[in-house]
N, C-alpha and C positions, 0 to 999 in steps of 0.2 A: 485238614480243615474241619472244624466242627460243627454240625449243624443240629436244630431241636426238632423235634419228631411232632409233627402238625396231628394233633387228635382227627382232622379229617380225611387228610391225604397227603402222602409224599413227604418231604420236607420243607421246612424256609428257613432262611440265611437268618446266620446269628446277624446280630445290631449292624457290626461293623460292613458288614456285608449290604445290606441295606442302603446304609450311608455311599458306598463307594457304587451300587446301583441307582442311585438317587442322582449322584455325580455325572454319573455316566449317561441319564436319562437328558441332564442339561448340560450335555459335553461341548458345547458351543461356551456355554458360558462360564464352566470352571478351564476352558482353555486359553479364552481368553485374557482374563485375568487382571493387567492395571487397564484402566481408562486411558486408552488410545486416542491420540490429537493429530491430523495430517495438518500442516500449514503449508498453503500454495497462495507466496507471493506472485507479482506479476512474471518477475525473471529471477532466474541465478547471477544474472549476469551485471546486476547495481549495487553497488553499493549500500544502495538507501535501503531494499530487502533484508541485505544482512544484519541489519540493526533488527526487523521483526524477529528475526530469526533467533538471534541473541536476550528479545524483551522474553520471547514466550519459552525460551529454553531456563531461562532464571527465575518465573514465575512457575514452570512445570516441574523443576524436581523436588524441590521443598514439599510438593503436592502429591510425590509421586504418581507422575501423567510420564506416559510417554511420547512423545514426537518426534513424528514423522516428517521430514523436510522434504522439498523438491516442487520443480517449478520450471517452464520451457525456460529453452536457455535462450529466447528473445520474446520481446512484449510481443511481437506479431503474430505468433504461432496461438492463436486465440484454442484452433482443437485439441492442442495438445493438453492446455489447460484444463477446457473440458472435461478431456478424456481422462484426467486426474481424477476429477471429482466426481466422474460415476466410481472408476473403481475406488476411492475410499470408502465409497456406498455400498458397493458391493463385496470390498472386504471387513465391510461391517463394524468400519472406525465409528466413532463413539463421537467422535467433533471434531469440528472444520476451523478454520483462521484461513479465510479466502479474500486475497486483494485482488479482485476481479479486472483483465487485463480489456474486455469488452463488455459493457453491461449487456446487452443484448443474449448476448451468446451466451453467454452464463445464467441467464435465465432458469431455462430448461435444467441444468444440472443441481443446478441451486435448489431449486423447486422439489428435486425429488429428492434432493438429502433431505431435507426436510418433513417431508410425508414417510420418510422411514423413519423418524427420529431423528437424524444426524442431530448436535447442538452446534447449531454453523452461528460465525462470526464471522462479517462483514467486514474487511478494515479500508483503509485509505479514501477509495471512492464508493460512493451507494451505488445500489441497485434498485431498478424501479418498483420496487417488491419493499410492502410496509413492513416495517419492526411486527412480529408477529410471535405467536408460543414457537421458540426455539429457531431464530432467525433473531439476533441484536446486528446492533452497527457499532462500531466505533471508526470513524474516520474522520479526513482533514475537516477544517471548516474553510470549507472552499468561499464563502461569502467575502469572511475575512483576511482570505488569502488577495483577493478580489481587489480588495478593499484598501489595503493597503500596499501593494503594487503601486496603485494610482499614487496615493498621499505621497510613498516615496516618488517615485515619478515627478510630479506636482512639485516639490521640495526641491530636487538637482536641478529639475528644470527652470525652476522659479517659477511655475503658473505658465509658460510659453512652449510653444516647438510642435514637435509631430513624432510621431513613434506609431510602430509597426508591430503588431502581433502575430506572431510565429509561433508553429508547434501546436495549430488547434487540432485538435482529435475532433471531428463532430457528432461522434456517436458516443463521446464519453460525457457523462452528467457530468460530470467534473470540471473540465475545459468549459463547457458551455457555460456552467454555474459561476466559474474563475472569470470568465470574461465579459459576463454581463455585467458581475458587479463590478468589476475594470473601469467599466465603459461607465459606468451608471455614476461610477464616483468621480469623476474626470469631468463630466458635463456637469455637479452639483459642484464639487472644490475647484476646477479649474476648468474650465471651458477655457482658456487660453490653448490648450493644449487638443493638438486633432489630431486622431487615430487614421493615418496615409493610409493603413493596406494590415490587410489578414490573412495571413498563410496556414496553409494547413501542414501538419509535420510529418517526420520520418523517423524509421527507426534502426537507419544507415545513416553512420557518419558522414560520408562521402558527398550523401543526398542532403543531409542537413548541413553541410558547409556550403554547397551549389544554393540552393533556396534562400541560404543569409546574403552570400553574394549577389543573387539577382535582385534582392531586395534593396542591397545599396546599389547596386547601378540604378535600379529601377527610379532610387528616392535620390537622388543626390545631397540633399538637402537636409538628409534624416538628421531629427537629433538622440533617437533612442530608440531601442527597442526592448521589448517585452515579451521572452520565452516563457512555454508551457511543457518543455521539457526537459529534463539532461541532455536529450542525445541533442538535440536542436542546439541547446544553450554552445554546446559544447562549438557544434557547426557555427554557431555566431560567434565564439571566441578566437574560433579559426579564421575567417572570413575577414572579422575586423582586422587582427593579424596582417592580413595577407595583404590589406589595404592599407594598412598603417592608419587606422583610425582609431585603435585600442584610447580610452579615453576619452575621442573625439566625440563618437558618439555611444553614450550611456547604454550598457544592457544589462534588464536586471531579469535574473531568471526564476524557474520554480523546478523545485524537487534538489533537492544537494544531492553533491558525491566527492570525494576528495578533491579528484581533479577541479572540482569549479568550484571548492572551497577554497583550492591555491588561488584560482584565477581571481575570487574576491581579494586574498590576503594580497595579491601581484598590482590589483586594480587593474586586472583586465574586462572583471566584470565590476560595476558599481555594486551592485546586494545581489542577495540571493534570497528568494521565498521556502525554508525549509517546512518538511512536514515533518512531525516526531514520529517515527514510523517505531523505533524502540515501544515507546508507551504503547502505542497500538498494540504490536507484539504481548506484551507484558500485560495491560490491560483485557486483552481476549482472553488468555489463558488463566489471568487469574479469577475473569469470569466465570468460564468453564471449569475450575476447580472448586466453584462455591455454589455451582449450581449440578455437579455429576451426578447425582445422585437423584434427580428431579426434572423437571422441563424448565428449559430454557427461557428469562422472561423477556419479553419485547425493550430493550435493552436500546438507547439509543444517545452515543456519547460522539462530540463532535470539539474535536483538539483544536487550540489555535494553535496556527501558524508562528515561523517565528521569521525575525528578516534580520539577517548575519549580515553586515558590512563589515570593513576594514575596522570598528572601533570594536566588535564583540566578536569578533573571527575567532580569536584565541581565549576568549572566557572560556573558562569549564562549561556551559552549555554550548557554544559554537564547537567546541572542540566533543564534547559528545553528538551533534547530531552529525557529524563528517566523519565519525569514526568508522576506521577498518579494522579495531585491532579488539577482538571482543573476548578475550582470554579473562577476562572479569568485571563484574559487575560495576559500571557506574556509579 
């Protein structure tokens, strides 16, 4: 090893030496290395996730970003969630893609990625926390999800009947945002049409086939209903099923997954209210790779909805938003 002889004292390291003490001085940050992204959908366990999974994995390597995937393996486990997103925090990921399974409860964790820096992205549902430096949204436009529920509703029904809302979450903005505008466009286009009963949902099958069921004993008379979830929808496809009402009476749901994309193509369900959860995916990330280098801007982007029935089940968009099969790019 060669060194030059200090006219004051001792020695110092030739150039290169320097350079790899310079290194060494911010050893955090040449160890790190590419721009690190965790994404924590709500579950592992849908469907509809694996589409984000898939947007931000085809917008991150062109980018080269890396990501980090994982997610409770049910919506209910809200701490587990959590406890995701401190440790992304505290292993000092670069940026978040978080579909927040409680808004409440994520609050708090939300809050401090952000005061570290994190570049967090918001998707599917908001959080009561404004678009801010390094905090964007992209998520559903719950309005119009809202909104057009009814209209279709309004349409099979012709302006008359009674239908039931199942699957509210009350602590999600989302549900509540989906169902006023429900309501709201139902009393303006068709007041023909009265909302019997409002159930609040589950995230057991077993329990969401029980609460469809008690809703048609309950309603004898029903002529539809109107799910706020997979799992629910799913318990409603059962239940009619079981009663031999498939048909009889109309259920249109929200959030796809295979299975209740058959049940539209079967005409077990009348529509489905999809979210492009892909786009999501693909548009965080490719936010986050035009902004890594900088702060995050207050970003705030809201997809429509799309409603899949038996005529567009099988178009090339009905068949990308029910996709399971993500081996290539759309």
């Amino acid at each position: 090893m060669k060194f030059l002889r200090s006219r004051n004292k001792g020695l110092i390291p030739t150039l290169w030496m320097v350079a790899l003490t310079g290194c060494l001085a911010g050893f955090a940050g040449c160890q790190r290395g590419a721009y690190r992204v965790a994404v924590i959908p709500r579950t592992t366990a849908l469907t509809i996730w694996e589409a984000v999974h898939a947007g931000a994995e085809f917008a991150a390597r062109p980018a080269g970003i890396q990501v980090y995937w994982n997610a409770p393996t049910s919506e209910d486990d809200i701490q587990q969630q959590a406890a995701l997103v401190d440790r992304i925090v505290d292993e000092r990921y670069d940026g978040l893609v978080l579909a927040p399974d409680q808004p409440l409860a994520l609050m708090s964790p939300v809050r401090r990625a952000i005061a570290e820096g994190v570049h967090t992205v918001v998707i599917a549902s908001p959080l009561s926390i404004p678009a801010q430096e390094n905090l964007a949204y992209i998520v559903n436009d719950d309005e119009a999800t809202g909104r057009m529920a009814a209209i279709r509703l309004g349409q099979v029904l012709n302006g008359h009947g009674s239908v039931v809302v199942v699957g509210i979450n009350p602590e999600s903005l989302s549900d509540l945002t989906i169902l006023h505008s429900f309501e709201a466009a139902l009393q303006r286009h068709f007041s023909g049409i009265l909302i019997a009963d409002r159930r609040m949902g589950t995230h057991n099958i077993t329990e969401a086939q029980q609460i469809a069921d008690e809703v048609l004993a309950t309603h004898p008379r029903l002529d539809a209903i109107f799910s706020l979830s997979a799992m629910t929808s799913n318990g409603a496809v059962a239940a009619l099923q079981a009663r031999n009402l498939t048909g009889k009476v109309k259920l249109i749901g929200f959030e796809q997954s295979v299975e209740l994309g058959n049940a539209v193509h079967s005409g077990s369900m009348d529509s489905l209210m999809a979210e492009d959860t892909y786009e999501m995916g693909h548009r965080a990330l490719s936010l986050l790779a035009q902004y890594r280098s900088g702060s995050l801007p207050p970003v705030e982007v809201r997809l429509q909805p799309v409603l899949l029935t038996r005529a567009n089940i099988d178009t090339p968009k009905g068949r990308t938003l029910i996709n399971r099969d993500w081996g290539q790019k759309p």
